[in-house]
C-alpha positions as CSV (number, residue, x, y, z in Angstrom):
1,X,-54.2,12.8,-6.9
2,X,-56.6,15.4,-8.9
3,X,-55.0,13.9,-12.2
4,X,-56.5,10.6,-11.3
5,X,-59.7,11.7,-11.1
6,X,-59.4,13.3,-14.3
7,X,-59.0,10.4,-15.3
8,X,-61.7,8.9,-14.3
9,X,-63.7,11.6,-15.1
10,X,-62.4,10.9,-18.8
11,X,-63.4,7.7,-18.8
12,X,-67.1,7.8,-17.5
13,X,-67.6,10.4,-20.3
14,X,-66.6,7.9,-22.6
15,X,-68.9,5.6,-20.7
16,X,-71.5,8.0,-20.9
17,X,-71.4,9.1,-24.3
18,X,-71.6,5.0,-25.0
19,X,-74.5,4.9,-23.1
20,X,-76.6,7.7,-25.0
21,X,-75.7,5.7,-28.5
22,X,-76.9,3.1,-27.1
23,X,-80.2,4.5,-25.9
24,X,-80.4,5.2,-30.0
25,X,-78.6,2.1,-31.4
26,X,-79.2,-0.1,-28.2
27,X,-76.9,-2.6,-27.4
28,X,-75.2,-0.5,-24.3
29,X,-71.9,-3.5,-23.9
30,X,-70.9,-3.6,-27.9
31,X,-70.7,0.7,-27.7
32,X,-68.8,0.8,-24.3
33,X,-66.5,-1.5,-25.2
34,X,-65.8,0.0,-28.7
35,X,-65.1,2.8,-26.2
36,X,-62.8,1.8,-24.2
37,X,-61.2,0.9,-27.5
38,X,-61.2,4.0,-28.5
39,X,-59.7,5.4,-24.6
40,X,-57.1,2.5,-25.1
41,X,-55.9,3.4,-28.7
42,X,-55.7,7.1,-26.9
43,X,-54.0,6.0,-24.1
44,X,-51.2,4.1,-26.2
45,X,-50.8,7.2,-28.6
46,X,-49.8,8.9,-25.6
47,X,-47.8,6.5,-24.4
48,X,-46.1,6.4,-27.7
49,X,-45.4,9.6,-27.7
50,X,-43.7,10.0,-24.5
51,X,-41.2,6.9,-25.7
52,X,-40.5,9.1,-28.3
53,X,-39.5,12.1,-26.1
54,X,-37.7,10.5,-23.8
55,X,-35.7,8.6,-26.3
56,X,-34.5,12.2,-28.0
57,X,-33.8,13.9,-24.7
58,X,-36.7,16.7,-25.4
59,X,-38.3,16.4,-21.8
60,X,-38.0,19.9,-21.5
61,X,-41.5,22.5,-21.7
62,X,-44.9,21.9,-20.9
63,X,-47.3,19.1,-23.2
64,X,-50.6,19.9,-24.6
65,X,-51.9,16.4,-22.9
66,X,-54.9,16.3,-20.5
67,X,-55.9,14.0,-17.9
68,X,-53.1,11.5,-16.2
69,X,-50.9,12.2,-18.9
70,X,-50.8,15.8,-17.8
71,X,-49.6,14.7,-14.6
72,X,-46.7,12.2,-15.7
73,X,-45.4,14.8,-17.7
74,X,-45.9,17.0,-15.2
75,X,-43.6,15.3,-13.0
76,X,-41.0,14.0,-15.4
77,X,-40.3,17.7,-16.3
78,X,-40.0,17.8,-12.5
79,X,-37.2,15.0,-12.2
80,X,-35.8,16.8,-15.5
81,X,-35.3,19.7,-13.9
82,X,-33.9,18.2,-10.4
83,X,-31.5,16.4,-12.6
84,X,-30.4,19.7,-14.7
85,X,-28.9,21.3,-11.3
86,X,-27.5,18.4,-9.9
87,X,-25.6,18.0,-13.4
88,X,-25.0,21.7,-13.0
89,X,-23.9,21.9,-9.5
90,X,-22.0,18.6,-9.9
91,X,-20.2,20.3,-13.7
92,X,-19.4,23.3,-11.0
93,X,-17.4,20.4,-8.6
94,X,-15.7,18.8,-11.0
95,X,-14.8,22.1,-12.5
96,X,-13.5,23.3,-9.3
97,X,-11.2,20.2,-9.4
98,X,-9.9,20.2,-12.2
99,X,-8.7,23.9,-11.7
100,X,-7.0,23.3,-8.4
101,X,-5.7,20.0,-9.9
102,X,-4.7,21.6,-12.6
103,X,-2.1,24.4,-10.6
104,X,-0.3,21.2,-8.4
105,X,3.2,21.0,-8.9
106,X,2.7,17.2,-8.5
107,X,1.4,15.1,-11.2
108,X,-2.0,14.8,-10.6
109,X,-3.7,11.2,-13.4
110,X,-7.1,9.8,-12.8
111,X,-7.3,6.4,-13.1
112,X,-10.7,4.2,-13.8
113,X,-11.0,0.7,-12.2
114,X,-8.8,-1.0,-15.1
115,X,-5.9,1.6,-14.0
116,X,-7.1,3.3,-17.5
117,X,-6.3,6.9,-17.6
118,X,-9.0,9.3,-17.8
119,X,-7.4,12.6,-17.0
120,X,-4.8,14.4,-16.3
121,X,-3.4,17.4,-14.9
122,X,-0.3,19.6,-16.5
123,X,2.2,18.8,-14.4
124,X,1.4,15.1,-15.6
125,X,2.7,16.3,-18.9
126,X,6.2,17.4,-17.5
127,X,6.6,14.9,-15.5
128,X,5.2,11.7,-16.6
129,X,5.0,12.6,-20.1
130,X,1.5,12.4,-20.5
131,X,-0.5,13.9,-24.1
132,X,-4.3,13.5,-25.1
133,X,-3.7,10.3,-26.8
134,X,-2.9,8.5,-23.9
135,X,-6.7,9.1,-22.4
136,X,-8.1,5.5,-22.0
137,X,-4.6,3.6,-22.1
138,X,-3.5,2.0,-19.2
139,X,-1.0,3.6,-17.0
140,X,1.4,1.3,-17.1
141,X,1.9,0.9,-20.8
142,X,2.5,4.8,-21.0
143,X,5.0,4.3,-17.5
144,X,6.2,1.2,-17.8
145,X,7.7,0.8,-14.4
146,X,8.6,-3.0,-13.0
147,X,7.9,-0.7,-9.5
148,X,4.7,1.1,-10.6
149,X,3.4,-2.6,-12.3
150,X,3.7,-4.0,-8.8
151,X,2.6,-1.2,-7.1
152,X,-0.3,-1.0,-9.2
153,X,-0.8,-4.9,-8.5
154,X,-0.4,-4.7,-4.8
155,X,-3.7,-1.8,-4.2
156,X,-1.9,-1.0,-1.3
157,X,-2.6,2.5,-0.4
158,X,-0.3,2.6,2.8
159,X,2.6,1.7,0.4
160,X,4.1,4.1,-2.6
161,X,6.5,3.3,-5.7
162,X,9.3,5.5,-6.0
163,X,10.8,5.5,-9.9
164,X,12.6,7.9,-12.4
165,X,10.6,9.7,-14.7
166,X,10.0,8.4,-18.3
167,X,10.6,11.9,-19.9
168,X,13.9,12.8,-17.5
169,X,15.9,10.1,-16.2
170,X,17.6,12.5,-13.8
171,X,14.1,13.0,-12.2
172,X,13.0,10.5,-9.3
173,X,9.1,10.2,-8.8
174,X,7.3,8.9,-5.9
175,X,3.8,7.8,-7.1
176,X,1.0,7.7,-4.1
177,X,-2.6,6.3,-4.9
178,X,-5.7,8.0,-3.4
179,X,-9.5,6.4,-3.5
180,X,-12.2,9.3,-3.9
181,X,-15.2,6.9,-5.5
182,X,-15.5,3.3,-6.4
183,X,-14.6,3.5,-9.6
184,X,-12.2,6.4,-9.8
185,X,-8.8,6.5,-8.3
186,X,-5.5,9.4,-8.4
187,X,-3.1,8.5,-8.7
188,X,-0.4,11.2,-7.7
189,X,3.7,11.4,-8.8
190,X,5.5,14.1,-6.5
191,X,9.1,14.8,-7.6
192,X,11.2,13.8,-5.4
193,X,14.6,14.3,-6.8
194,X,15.8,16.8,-4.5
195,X,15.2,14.6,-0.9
196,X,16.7,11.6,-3.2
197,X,19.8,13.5,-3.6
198,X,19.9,14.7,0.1
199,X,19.7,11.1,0.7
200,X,22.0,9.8,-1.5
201,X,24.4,12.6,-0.1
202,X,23.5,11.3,3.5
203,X,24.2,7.4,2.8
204,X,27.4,8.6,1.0
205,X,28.5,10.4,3.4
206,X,27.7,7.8,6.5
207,X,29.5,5.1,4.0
208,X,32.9,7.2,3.6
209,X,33.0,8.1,7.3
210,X,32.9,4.5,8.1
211,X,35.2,3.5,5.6
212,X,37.6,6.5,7.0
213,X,37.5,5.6,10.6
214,X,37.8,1.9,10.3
215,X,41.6,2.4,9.4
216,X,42.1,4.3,12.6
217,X,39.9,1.8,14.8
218,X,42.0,-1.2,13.6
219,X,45.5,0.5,14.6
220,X,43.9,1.4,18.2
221,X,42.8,-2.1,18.4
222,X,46.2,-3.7,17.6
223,X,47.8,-1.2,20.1
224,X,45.3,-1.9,22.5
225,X,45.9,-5.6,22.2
226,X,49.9,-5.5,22.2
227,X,49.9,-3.0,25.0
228,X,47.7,-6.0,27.1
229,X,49.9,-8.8,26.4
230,X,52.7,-6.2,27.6
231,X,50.8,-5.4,30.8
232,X,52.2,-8.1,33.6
233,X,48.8,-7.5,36.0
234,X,50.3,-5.6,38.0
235,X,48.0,-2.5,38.1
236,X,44.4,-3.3,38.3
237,X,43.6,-0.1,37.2
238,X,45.5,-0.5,33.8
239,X,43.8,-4.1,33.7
240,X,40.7,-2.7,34.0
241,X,41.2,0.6,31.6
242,X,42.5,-2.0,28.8
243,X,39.1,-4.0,28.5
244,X,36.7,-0.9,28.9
245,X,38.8,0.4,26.3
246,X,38.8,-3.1,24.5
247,X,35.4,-3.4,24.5
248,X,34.4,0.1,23.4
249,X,36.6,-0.2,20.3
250,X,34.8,-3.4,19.5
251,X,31.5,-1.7,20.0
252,X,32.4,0.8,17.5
253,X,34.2,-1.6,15.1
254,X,30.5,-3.0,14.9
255,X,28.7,0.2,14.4
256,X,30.8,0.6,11.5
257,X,30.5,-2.8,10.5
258,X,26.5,-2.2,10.4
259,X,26.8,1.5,8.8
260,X,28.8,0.2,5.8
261,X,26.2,-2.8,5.7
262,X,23.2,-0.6,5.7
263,X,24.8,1.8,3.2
264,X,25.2,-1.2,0.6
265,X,21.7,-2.7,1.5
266,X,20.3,1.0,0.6
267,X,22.0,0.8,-3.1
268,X,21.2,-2.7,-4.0
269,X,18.2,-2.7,-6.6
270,X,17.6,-6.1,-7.4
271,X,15.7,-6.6,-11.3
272,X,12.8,-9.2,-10.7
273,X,14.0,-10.5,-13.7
274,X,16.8,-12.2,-12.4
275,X,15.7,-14.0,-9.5
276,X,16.6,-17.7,-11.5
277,X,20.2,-16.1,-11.4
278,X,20.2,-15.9,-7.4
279,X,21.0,-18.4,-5.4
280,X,18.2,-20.9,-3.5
281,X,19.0,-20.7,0.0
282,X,17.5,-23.6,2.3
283,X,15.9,-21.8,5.0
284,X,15.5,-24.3,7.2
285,X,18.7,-25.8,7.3
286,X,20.0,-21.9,7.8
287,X,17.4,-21.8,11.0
288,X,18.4,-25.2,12.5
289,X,22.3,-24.5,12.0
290,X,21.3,-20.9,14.1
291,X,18.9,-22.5,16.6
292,X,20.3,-26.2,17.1
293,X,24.1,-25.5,16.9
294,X,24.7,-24.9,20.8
295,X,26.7,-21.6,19.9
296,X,26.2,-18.3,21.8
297,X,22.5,-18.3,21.3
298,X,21.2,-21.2,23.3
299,X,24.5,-23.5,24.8
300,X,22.3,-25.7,26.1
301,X,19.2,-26.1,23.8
302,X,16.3,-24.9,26.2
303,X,15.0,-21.5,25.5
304,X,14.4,-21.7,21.6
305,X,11.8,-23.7,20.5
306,X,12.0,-24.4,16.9
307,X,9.3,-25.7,14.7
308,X,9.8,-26.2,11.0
309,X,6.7,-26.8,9.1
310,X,8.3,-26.1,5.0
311,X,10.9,-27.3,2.8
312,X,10.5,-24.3,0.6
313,X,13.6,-22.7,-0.2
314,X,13.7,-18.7,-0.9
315,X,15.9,-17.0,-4.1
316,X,18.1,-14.8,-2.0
317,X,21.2,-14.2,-1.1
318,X,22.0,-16.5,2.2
319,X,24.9,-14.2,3.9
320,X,22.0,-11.3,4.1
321,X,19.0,-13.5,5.0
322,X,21.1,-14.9,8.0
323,X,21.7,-11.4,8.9
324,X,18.0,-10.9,9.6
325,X,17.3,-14.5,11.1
326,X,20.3,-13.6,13.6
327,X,19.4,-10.1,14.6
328,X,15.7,-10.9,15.0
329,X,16.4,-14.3,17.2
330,X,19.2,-12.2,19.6
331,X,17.1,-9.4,20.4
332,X,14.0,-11.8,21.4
333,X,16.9,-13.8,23.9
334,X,18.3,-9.9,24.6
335,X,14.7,-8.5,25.9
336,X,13.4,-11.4,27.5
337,X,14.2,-13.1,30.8
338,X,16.8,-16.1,30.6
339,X,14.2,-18.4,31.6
340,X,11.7,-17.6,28.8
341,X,10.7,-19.2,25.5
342,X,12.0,-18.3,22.4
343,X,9.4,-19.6,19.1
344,X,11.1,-19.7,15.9
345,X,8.7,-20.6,13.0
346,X,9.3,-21.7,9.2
347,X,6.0,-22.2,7.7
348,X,3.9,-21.9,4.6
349,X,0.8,-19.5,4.4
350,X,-1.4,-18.7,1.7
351,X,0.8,-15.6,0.3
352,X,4.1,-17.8,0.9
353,X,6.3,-18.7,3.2
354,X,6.6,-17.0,6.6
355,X,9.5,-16.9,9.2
356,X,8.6,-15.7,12.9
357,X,10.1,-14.9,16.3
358,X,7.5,-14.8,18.7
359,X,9.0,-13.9,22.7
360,X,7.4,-13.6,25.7
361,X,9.5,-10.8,27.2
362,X,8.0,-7.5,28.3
363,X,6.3,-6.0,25.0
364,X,7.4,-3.0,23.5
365,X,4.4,-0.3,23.9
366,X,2.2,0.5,20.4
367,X,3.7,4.0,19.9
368,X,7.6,2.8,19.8
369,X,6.5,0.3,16.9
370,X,6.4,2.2,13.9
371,X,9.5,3.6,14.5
372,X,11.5,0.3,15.5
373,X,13.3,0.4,12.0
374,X,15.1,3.9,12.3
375,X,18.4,3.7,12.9
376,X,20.0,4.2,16.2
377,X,16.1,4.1,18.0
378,X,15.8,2.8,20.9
379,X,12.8,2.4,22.8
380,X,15.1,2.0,26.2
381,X,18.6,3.7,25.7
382,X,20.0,2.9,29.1
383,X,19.1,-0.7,28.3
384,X,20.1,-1.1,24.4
385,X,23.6,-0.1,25.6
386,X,23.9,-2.2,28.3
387,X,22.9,-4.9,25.9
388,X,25.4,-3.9,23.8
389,X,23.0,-2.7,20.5
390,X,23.9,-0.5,18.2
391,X,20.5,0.5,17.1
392,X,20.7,-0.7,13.6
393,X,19.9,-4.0,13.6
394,X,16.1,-3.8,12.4
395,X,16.9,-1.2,9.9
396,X,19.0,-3.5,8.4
397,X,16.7,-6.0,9.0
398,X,14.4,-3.7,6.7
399,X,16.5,-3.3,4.2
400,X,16.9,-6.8,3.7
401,X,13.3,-7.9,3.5
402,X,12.7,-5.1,1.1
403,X,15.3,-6.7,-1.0
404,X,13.7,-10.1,-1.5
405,X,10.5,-8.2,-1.7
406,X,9.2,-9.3,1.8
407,X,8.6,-6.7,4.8
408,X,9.4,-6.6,8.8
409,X,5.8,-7.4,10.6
410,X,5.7,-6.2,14.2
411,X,3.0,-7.0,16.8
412,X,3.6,-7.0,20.4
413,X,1.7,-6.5,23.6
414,X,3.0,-5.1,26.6
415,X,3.5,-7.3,29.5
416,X,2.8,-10.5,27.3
417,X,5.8,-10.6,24.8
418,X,6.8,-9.5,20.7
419,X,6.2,-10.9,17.7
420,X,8.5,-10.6,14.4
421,X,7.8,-11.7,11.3
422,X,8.4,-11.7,7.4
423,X,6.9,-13.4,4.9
424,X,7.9,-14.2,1.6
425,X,5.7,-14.0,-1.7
426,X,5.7,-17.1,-4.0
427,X,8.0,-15.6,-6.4
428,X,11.1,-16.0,-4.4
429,X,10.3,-19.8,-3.2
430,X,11.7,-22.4,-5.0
């Protein structure tokens, strides 16, 4: 405030020494307004002087000006100084960052908002391959990735891209995005090589297991069946041993059945590339063979309803699509009364084409539904078994989807019914 009435003090002495010229000259308005001139002229050299410090940075130290211009400068050397430590404090952050950045054993890249790399940490340089003259190229002409391009197309931060590594093929990376601002993103690649082989091991070892016991299965099955058509009915017991035994060995031939199944699901690594070479399976003709045959699922025709609402057809492979349609339509007729509805949907959205089995059975609680693709989990043992389940179904199911790049949707509600769903981008209609 006291540099405003300096100024005003400065300009009734201007007024004032106008004033006693003009008590000598006369003519009081021609002199005070050839000073104000003069105050403006003063007034603008100022002001042309503090363009020309703020243009070359040089804010800093105290100015020789008087009056108002005292105070702006005053205060700008104020702001310049605020500004300095934040700078400074912010420098100490970022410094901090890049240090503990800098000591991950995982890949650590900054990314702009064009997916343009600005930094990078050392481990980036192992793994990914990374050097100085890749700062400001896009990350996915240094990794060029079909998984990381889509990944990096998708924004989906629940979601990760595992690939091999550009500089060693032998090294598997899983890449994970994380926001910190609105224009800066990491993007981090964690090597993953050693759970990859642990899993490879796993599925290798499930798939020669199966293969191994499906030789015995099949010669305890034939004996099985010979030593019934052998049996005259005279023991009940017997009678009653063969088809427990009869139908256990069927259980397990499917288990194995599904192991194998989900062990070639698991290698398959379709090339998005050659989805003209695939064949064009007619969905909807696949759903009403299912639905409207009067097989095993519905005899009669009165629990599914079936609405078809799209004639678009999805590059696939048909034999592994039914699969899903199949498992997803018996388990909503499997945990549902008899009486109850059954919707099965075909329709087009605006990211596709969606297919959906919506019961109205009891509802499977929220925390069971992240896990309902594991293998073998069950939400009700007891019940799964008496239902005659094998607890693979929707990890095939998974698979699948994931496959003709689609995923399993769940939503359900206890006490009003389940909702599964898939939907399929419009790459794979046709």
């Amino acid at each position: 405030m006291r540099f405003w009435v300096s100024a005003l003090i400065e300009l009734l002495c201007y007024l004032l020494i106008a004033a006693l010229v003009s008590v000598v000259w006369g003519h009081f308005f021609i002199w005070a307004f050839v000073a104000l001139l003069i105050l403006l002229g003063h007034q603008y050299w100022q002001l042309s002087l503090l363009i020309k410090r703020l243009d070359t940075h040089k804010l800093k130290g105290k100015s020789n000006a008087k009056g108002v211009w005292h105070g702006v400068y005053f205060y700008l050397d104020r702001v310049h100084r605020r500004h300095r430590q934040t700078k400074k404090r912010l420098g100490k952050l970022l410094n901090q960052f890049y240090k503990s950045t800098a000591t991950l054993p995982d890949a650590a890249i900054v990314l702009n908002v064009d997916d343009e790399i600005e930094w990078f940490n050392d481990s980036a340089r192992e793994l990914v391959g990374l050097r100085k003259k890749n700062l400001g190229t896009h990350i996915a002409r240094v990794v060029d990735h079909p998984l990381l391009t889509a990944y990096l197309r998708s924004r989906d931060l629940s979601e990760t891209a595992v690939i091999t590594s550009p500089v060693n093929k032998g090294i598997f990376l899983e890449f994970r995005f994380l926001v910190y601002n609105n224009e800066l993103r990491l993007l981090l690649a964690q090597n993953v090589t050693k759970l990859k082989k642990s899993e490879d091991m796993r599925r290798d070892f499930v798939a020669n297991v199966s293969h191994e016991l499906r030789t015995p299965l099949t010669v305890i099955k034939g004996y099985l069946e010979t030593l019934q058509d052998m049996d005259e009915g005279g023991s009940e017991f017997l009678i009653d041993s063969y088809s427990r035994m009869t139908q256990q060995t069927s259980r397990m031939e499917g288990l194995i059945e599904d192991l194998l199944l989900l062990a070639r699901l698991e290698c398959i690594t379709e090339d998005k590339g050659d989805l003209e070479t695939l064949e064009s399976v007619d969905v909807a003709a696949v759903l009403e063979q299912l639905c409207l045959s009067g097989d095993a699922f519905d005899p009669l025709n009165t629990r599914i309803n079936l609405s078809i609402e799209s004639a678009l057809r999805i590059r696939g492979k048909e034999k592994d699509l039914e699969s899903v349609f199949t498992n997803l339509i018996v388990n909503a007729m499997k945990y549902s009364d008899e009486d109850s509805k059954i919707e099965v949907s075909w329709q087009s959205v605006p990211g596709g084409v969606k297919f959906e089995v919506q019961d109205y059975g009891d509802g499977i609680a929220k925390e069971h539904i992240d896990r309902l693709t594991e293998r073998f989990y069950r939400v009700d043992v007891g019940r799964s078994r008496e239902k005659g389940g094998t607890g693979l179904g929707l990890a095939i199911a998974k698979h699948v989807l994931a496959n003709h790049d689609s995923k399993l949707l769940i939503s359900s509600q206890e006490g009003v019914g389940s909702s599964f769903s898939c939907i399929f981008p419009h790459t794979r209609c046709c």
